[in-house]
KEMI-544175 format. One record per residue (C-alpha): x negated, y negated, z negated. Coordinates in steps of 0.1 Angstrom, whole numbers, padded with zeros to 4 digits, always signed. Example, Ala and Ser with C-alpha at 12.3 -4.5 7.8 and 13.67 -1.06 7.14 Angstrom:
// KEMI-544175
-0123+0045-0078
-0137+0011-0071
//
This chain:
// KEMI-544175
+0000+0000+0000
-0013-0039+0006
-0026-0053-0021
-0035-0091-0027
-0066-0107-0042
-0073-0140-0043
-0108-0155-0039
-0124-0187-0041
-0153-0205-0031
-0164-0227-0055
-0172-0263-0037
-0207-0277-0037
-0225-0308-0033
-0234-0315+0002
-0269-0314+0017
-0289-0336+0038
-0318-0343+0053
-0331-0379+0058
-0363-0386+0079
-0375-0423+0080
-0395-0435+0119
-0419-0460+0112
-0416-0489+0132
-0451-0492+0137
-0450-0455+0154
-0421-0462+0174
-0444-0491+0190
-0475-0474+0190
-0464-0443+0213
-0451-0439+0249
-0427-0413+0239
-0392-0418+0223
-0399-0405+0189
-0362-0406+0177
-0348-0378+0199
-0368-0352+0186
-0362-0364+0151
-0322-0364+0157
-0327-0328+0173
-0342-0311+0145
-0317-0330+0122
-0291-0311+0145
-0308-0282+0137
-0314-0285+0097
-0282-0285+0096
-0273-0255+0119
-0301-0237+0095
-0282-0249+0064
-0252-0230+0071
-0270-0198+0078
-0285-0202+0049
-0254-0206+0031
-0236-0183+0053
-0266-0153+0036
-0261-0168+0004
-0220-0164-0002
-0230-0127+0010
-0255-0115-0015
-0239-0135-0042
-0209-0125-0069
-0173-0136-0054
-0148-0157-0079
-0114-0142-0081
-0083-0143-0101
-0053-0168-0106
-0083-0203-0112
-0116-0182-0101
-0127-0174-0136
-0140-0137-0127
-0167-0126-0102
-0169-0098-0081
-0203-0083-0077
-0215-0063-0045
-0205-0033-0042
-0237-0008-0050
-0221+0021-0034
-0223+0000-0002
-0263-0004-0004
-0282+0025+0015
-0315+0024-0004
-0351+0020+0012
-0363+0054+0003
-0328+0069+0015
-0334+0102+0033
-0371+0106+0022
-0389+0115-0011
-0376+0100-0036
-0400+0065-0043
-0412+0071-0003
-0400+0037+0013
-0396+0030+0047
-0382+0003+0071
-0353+0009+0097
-0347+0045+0104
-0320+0064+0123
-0308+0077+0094
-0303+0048+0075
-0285+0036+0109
-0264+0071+0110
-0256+0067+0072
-0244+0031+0079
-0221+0037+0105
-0210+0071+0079
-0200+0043+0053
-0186+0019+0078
-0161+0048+0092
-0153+0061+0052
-0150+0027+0034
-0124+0011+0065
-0117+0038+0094
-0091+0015+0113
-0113-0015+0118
-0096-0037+0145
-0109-0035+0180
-0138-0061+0185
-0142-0059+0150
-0180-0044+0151
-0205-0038+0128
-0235-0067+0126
-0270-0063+0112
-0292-0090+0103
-0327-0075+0110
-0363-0093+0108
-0395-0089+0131
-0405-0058+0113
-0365-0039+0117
-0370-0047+0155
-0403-0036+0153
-0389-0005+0136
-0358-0001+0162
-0391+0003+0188
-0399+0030+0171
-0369+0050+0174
-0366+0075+0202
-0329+0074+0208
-0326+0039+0207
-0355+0034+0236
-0341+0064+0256
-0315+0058+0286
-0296+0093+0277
-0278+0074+0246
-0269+0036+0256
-0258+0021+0285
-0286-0006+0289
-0326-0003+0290
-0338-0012+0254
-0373-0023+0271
-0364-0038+0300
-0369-0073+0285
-0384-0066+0254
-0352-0081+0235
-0325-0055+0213
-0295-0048+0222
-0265-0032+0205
-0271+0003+0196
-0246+0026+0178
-0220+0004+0182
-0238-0020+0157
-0245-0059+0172
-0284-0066+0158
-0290-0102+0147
-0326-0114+0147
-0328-0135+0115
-0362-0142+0093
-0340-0133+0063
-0370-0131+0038
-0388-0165+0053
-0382-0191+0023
-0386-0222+0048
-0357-0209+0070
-0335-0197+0047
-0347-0222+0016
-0317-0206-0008
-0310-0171+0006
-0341-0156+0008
-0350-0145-0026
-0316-0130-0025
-0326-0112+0011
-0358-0091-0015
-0349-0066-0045
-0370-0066-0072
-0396-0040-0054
-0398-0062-0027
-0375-0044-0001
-0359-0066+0024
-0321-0062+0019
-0305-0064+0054
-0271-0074+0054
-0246-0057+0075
-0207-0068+0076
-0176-0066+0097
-0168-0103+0109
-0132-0099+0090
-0153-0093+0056
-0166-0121+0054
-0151-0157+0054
-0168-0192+0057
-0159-0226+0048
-0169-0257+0061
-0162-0292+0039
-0188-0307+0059
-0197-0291+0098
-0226-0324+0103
-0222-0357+0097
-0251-0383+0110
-0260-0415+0106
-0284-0440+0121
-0294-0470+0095
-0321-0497+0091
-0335-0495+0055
-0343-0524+0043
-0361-0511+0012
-0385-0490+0035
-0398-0520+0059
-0371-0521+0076
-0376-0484+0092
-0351-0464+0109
-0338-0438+0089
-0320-0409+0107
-0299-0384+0083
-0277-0359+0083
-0255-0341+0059
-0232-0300+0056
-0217-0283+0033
-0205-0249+0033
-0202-0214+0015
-0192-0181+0024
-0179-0150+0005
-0170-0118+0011
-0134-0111+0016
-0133-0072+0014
-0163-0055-0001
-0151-0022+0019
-0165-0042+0049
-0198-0051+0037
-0232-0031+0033
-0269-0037+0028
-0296-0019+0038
-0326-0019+0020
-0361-0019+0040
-0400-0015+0027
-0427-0019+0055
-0449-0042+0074
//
């Protein structure tokens, strides 16, 4: 039978990023220096809500009738790094972590709505891994050549997403959330519908002349967002060791 849970996502302050142009740079080069500067505010603040995005994953969901209790992630849902070896033997991404994945995915929700695929955050060293797997180079079990541009495609019916989940600069709040305590990488895996994201803030920029910095040109921009899990049935980790 249906059953109803509420969640919340507890608002945050915004962020933002300010970067002042010195007006003595501006006339001392030939090139426009404010059109880089607006394009990599653009694109702190694409980062930010990735970063937010990994954080409302990993982290406790608030439910209940005012959000008072928290929901932790659901540790039957995490395929350890030394799963299908010796116990303590670690390794990165293996078939059979893939195999016991997709096991989970089918046992936790079988009727998953069409389009409704499973997605895998992996790193340099997962892809690196995925090269390393026989079945996923071979033509006899996917449609498309996994070499034939050196980029990953689907496999298993699970959509790869390249993303430096462990790299502190890119991910500034998520990625000591992305390492256990042994230093494993903990890959997340969802189903779109599991997770939800809101937005108080998609970007908002501004252009002003500070008059308290020379009279510079201060370009800034400012997000804010969180995500959470809807349905832990519908979201996994998988835990990776390696190099």
């Amino acid at each position: 039978e249906p059953t109803v849970e509420r969640r919340w996502i507890k608002k945050q302050k915004r962020s933002g990023v300010a970067v002042p142009i010195d007006a003595d740079d501006v006339t001392a080069t030939t090139v426009d220096v404010k059109s880089p500067i607006v394009m990599g505010v653009a694109d702190a603040a694409r980062q930010y809500h990735d970063d937010q995005w990994l954080v409302g994953f990993y982290s406790p969901c608030y439910i209940g009738e005012e959000g008072a209790s928290t929901v932790n992630f659901k540790t039957a849902n995490v395929i350890a790094a030394d799963y299908g070896e010796t116990p303590g033997v670690y390794t990165g991404l293996t078939l059979l972590k893939l195999i016991q994945l997709r096991f989970l995915a089918r046992r936790r929700f079988a009727r998953a709505k069409k389009g409704d695929s499973l997605h895998m955050a992996v790193t340099a060293y997962e892809i690196k891994d995925l090269f390393k797997i026989d079945k996923f180079l071979s033509g006899d079990y996917r449609n498309t050549k996994a070499l034939e541009d050196g980029e990953i495609t689907n496999f298993m019916g699970i959509t790869f997403v390249p993303a430096e989940i462990d790299d502190a600069n890119q991910y500034p709040e998520a990625a000591a959330l992305a390492v256990n305590g042994s230093g494993h990488r903990r890959l997340p895996c969802w189903l779109p519908s599991g997770m939800f994201y809101n937005t108080w803030t998609e970007f908002e920029g501004h252009s002003d002349t500070r008059a308290d910095m020379n009279h510079d040109l201060q370009i800034a921009g400012y997000s804010n967002g969180r995500a959470a899990r809807t349905n832990e049935d519908k979201c996994f980790i998988v835990e990776c060791n390696g190099t």
